[in-house]
RODO-2510 file (C-alpha; in nm, 4 decimals, decimal comma):
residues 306
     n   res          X          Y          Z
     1     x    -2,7747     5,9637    -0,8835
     2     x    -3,1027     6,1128    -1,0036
     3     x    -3,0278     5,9587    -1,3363
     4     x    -3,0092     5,6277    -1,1841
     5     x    -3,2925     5,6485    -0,9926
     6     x    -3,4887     5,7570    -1,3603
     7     x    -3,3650     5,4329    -1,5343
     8     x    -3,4839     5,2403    -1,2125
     9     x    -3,8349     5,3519    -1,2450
    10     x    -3,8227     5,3188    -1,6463
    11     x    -3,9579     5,0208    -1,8271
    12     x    -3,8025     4,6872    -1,7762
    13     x    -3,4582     4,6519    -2,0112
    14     x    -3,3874     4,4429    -2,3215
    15     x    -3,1725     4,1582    -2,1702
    16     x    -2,8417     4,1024    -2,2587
    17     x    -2,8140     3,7761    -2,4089
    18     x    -2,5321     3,5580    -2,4198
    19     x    -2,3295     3,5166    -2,6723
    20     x    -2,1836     3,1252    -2,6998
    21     x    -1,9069     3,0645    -2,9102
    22     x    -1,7211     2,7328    -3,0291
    23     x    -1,4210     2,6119    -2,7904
    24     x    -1,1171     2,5182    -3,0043
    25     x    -0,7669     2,5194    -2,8543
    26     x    -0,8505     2,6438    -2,5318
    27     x    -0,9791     2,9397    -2,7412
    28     x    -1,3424     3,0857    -2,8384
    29     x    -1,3242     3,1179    -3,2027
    30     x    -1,6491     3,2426    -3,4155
    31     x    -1,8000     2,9452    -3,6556
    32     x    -1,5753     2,9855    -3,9692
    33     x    -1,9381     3,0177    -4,1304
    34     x    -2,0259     3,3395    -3,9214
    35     x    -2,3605     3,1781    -3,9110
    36     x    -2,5645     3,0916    -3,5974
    37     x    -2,9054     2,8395    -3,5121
    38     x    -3,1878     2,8614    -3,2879
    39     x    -3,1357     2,6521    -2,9796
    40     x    -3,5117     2,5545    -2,8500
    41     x    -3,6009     2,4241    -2,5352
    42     x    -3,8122     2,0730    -2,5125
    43     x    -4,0850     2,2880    -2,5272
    44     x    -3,9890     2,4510    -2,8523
    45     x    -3,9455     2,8064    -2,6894
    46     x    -3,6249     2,9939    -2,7990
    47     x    -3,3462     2,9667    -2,5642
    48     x    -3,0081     3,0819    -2,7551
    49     x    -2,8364     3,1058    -3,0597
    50     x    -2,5565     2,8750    -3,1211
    51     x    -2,2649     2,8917    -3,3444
    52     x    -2,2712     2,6566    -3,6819
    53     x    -1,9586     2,5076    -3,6494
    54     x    -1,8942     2,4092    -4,0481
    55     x    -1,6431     2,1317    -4,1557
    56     x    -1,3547     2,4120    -4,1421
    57     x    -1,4142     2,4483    -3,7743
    58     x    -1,3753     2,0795    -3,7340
    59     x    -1,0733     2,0361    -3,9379
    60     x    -0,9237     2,3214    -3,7229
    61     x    -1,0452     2,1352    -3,4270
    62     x    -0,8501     1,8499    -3,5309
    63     x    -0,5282     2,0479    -3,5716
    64     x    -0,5462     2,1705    -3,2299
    65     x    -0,6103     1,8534    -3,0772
    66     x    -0,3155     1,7105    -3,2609
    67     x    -0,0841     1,9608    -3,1607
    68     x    -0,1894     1,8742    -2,8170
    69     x    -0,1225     1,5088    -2,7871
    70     x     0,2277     1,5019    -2,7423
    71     x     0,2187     1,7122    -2,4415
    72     x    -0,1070     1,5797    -2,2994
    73     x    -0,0048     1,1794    -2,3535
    74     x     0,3331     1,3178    -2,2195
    75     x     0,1935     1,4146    -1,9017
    76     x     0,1984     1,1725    -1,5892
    77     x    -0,0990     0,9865    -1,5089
    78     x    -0,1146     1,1309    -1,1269
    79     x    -0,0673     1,4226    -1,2783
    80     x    -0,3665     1,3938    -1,5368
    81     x    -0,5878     1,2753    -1,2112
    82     x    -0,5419     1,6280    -1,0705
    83     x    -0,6441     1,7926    -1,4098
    84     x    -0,9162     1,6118    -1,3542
    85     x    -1,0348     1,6490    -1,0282
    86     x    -1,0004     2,0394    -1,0952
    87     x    -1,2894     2,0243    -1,3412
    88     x    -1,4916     1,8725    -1,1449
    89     x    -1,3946     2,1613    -0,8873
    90     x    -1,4934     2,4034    -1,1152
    91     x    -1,7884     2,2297    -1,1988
    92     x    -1,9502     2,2073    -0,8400
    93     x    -1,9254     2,6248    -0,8529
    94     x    -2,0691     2,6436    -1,0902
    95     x    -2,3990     2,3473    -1,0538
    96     x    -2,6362     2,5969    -1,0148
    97     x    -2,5785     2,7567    -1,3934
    98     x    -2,5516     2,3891    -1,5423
    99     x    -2,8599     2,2586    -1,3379
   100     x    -3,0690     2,5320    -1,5260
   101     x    -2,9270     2,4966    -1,8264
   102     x    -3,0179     2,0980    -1,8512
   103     x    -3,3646     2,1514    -1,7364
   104     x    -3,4207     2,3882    -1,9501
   105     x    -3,2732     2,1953    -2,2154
   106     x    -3,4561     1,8231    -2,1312
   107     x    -3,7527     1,9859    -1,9760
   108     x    -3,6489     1,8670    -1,6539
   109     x    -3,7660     1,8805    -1,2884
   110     x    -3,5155     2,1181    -1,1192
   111     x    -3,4578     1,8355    -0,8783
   112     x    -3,4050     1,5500    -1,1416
   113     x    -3,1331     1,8214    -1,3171
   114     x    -2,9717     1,8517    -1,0471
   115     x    -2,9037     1,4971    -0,9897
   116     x    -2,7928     1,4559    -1,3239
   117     x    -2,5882     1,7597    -1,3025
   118     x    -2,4325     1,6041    -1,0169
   119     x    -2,4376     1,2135    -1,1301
   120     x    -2,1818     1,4350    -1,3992
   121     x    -1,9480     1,5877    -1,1251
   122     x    -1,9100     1,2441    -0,9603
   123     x    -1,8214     1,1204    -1,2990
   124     x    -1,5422     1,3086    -1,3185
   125     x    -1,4134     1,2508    -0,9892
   126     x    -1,4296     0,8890    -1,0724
   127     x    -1,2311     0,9062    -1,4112
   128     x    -1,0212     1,1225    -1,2303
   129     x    -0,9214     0,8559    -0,9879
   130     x    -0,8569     0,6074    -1,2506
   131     x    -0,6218     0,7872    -1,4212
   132     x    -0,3220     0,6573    -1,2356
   133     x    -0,4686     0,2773    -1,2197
   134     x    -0,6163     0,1756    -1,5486
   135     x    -0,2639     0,0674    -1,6429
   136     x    -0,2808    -0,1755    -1,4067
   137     x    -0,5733    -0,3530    -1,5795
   138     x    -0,4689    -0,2901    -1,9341
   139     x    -0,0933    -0,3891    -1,8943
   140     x     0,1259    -0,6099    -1,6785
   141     x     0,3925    -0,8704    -1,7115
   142     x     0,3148    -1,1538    -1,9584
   143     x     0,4832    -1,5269    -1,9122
   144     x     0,6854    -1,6101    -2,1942
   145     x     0,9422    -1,9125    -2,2248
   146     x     1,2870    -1,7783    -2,2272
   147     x     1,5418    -1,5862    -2,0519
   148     x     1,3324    -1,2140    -2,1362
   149     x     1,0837    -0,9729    -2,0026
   150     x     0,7426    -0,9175    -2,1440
   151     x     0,5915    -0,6556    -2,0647
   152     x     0,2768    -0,4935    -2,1469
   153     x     0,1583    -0,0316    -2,1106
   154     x    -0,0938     0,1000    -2,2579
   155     x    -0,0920     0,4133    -2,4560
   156     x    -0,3316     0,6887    -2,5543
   157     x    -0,4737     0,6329    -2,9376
   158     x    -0,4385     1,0015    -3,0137
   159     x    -0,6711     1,2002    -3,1327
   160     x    -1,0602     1,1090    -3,0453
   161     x    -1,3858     1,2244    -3,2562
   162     x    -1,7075     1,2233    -3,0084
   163     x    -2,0095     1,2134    -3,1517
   164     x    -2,2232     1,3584    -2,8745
   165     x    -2,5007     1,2162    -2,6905
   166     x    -2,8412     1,4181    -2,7829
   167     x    -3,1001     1,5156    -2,6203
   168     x    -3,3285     1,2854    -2,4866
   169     x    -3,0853     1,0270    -2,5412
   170     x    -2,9445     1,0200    -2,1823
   171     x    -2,9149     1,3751    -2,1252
   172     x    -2,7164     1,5779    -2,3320
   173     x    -2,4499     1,6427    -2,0478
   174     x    -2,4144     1,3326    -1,8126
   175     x    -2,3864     1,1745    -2,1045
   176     x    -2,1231     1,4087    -2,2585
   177     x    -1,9440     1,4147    -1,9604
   178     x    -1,9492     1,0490    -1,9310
   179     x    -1,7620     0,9950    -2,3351
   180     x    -1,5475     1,2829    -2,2745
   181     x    -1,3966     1,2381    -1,8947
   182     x    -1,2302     0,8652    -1,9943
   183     x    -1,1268     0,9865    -2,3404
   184     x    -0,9053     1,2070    -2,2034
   185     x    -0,8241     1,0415    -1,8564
   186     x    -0,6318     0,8038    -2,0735
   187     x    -0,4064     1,0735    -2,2231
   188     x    -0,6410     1,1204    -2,5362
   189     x    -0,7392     1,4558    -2,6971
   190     x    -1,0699     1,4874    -2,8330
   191     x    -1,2829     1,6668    -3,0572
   192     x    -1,6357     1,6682    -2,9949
   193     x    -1,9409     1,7392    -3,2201
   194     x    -2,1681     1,8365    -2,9322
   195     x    -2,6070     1,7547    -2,9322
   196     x    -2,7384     1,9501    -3,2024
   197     x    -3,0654     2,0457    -3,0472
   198     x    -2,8846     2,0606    -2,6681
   199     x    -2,5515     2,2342    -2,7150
   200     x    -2,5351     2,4754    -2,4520
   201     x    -2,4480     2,2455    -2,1538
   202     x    -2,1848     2,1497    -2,4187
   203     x    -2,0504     2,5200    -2,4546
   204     x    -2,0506     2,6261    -2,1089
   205     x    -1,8293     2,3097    -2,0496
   206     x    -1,5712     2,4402    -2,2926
   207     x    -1,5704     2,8243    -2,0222
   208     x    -1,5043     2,5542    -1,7431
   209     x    -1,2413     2,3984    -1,9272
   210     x    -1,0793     2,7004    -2,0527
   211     x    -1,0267     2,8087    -1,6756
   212     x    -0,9440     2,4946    -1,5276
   213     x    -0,5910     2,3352    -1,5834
   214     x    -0,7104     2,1574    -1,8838
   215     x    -0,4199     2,2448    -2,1290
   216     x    -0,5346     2,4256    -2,4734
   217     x    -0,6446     2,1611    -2,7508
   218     x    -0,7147     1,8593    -2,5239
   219     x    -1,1084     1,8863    -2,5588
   220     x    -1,2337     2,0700    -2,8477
   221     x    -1,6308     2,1423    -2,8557
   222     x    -1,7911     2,2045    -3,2025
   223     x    -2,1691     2,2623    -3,2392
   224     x    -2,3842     2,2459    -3,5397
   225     x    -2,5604     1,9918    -3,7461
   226     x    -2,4763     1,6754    -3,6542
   227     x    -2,5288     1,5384    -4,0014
   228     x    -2,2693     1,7652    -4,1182
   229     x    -2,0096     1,7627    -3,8319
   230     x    -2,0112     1,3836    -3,8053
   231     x    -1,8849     1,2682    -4,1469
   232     x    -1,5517     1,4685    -4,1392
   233     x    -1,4682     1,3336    -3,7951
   234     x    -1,5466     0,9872    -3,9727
   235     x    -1,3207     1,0149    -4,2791
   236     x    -1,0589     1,2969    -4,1399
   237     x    -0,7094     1,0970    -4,1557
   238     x    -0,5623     1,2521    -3,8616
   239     x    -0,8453     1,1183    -3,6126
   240     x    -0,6977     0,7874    -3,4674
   241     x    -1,0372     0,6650    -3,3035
   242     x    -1,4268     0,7811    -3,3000
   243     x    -1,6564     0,7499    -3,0524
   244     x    -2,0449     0,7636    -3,1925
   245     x    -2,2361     0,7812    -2,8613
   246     x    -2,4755     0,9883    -3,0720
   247     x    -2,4641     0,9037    -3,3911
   248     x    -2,8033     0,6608    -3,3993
   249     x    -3,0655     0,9213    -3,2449
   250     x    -2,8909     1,2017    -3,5175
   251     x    -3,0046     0,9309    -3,7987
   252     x    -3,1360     0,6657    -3,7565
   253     x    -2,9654     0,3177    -3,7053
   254     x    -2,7974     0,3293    -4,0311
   255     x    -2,6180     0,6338    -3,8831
   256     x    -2,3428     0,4447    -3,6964
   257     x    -2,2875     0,2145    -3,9752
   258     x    -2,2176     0,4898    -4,2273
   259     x    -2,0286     0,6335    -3,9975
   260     x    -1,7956     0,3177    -3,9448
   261     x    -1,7675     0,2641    -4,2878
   262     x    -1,6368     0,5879    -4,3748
   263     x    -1,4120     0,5452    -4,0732
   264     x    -1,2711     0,1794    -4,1776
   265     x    -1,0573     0,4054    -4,4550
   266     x    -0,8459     0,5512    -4,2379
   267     x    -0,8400     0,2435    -3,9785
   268     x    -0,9914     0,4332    -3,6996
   269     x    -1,0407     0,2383    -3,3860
   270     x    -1,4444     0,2565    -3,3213
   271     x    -1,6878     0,2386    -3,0446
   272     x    -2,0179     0,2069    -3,1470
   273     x    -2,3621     0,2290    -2,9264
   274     x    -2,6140     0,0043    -2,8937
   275     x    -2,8487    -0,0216    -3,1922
   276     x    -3,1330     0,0149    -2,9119
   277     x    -3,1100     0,3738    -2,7708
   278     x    -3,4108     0,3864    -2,5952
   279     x    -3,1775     0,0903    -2,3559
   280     x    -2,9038     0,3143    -2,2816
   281     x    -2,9165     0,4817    -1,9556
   282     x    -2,6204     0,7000    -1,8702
   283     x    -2,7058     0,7611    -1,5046
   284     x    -2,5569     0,3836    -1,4685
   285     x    -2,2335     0,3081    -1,2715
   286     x    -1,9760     0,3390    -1,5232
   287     x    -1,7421     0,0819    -1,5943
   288     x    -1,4008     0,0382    -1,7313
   289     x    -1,5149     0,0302    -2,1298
   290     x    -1,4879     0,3588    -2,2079
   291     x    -1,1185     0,3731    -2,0462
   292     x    -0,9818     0,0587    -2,2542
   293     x    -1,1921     0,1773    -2,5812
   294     x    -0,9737     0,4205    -2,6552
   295     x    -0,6172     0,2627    -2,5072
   296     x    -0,3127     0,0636    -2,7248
   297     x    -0,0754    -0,1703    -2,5580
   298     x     0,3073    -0,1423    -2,6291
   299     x     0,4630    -0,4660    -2,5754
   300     x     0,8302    -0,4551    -2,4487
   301     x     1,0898    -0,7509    -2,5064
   302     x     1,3838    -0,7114    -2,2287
   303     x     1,6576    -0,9886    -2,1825
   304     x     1,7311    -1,0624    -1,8100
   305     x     2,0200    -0,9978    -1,6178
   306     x     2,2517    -1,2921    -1,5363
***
């Protein structure tokens, strides 16, 4: 006891900082390049070191999201709704951690994080509910002239590459929330090259994942340099669709183009932002876009009964 009571009255400790890691098939691998970068605040003061996820890590990303399709697209919709809502569970224990972490990161009031942090929670909730409904909007019967059913389900496009919103660009995790949460409401996986300058909301998402009912491989959350992480999600052939929220603030306006370019080779379904970032405002109600962006409809031909 007297020893305790010594270290009590001893100078102040050396923290413990945290170590993040990348979040790959439910797992917390170490950036293939063993290599880590300074995160900064807005302010430019030293907050973390994050891996640098390399174009290995993505590629292995990929692999894990592909192996998780099948059972994720597999799953019911109700079913997915409840995966759902569990995150954002998990996320309202733990909005105190995230609120600090995105003022910190967009030099935010501590009131205006919190609303974002919980603008993101609702988000979830909402995509959540929607799981077991968007079908109704994106399929149905269709009228055809003969004696035969027509009818109309949409299906997940597989695998997803997410360009992440960055900071300053609508927050780097509303915004995240708000590309990943439909993605995979629609039976998606996705991988997700997270805000280069903000990726620690990013990270701490993948430790709420990891213990929620998400299953292994559904999201997988890379960080690094944009510039290098975005190209393989681009040209990777086993990435059915991409998603470049982020993609103009990383480089410019020709970004997105490049991007889609590189992407036309393998036929990847794309959804591109709007050329004017400074317009986009993800604390906005959310629509149905992001839930049809990433959806293909199966048409069935059935002959009626007599």
């Amino acid at each position: 006891m007297s020893d305790v009571i010594a270290r009590l009255d001893a100078p102040a400790r050396i923290q413990v900082s945290k170590t993040y890691k990348l979040y790959v098939g439910g797992k917390f691998p170490r950036s293939e390049s063993g290599r880590v970068y300074e995160v900064t605040d807005s302010k430019g003061q030293w907050l973390a070191n994050a891996p640098l996820g390399t174009r290995k890590d993505t590629r292995d990303a990929v692999l894990a999201a592909r192996a998780a399709v099948k059972g994720w697209a597999g799953t019911t919709a109700y079913n997915r709704g409840q995966v759902l809502y569990r995150v954002a569970e998990m996320l309202q224990g733990r909005r105190e951690q995230f609120t600090a972490e995105v003022a910190t990161a967009e030099g935010l009031s501590a009131k205006k994080a919190a609303a974002l942090v919980d603008a993101a929670i609702d988000r979830w909730v909402w995509y959540a509910g929607w799981t077991d409904k968007v079908a109704q909007i994106a399929g149905g019967a269709n009228p055809v002239a003969g004696p035969y059913f027509n009818l109309s389900t949409p299906e997940p496009t597989g695998v997803v590459g997410v360009v992440a919103p960055q900071r300053g660009t609508g927050f780097s995790f509303l915004g995240l929330v708000s590309v990943i949460a439909p993605a995979i409401a629609t039976g998606n996986t996705v991988v997700v090259a997270a805000a280069a300058d903000a990726p620690l909301p990013a990270l701490s998402l993948g430790e709420v994942l990891a213990t929620s009912d998400v299953p292994g491989g559904v999201v997988n959350i890379i960080s690094g340099r944009t510039a290098d992480l975005a190209p393989t999600l681009a040209s990777h052939q086993d990435i059915n669709a991409l998603d470049l929220a982020g993609a103009i603030a990383v480089e410019g306006p020709g970004a997105a183009a490049a991007l889609e370019a590189s992407a036309a080779d393998t036929l990847k379904r794309v959804l591109r932002p709007a050329e004017d970032q400074s317009a986009l405002d993800w604390t906005d109600a959310p629509g149905t876009e992001r839930l049809l962006s990433f959806l293909e409809t199966k048409t069935v031909w059935h002959p009626m009964g007599i």
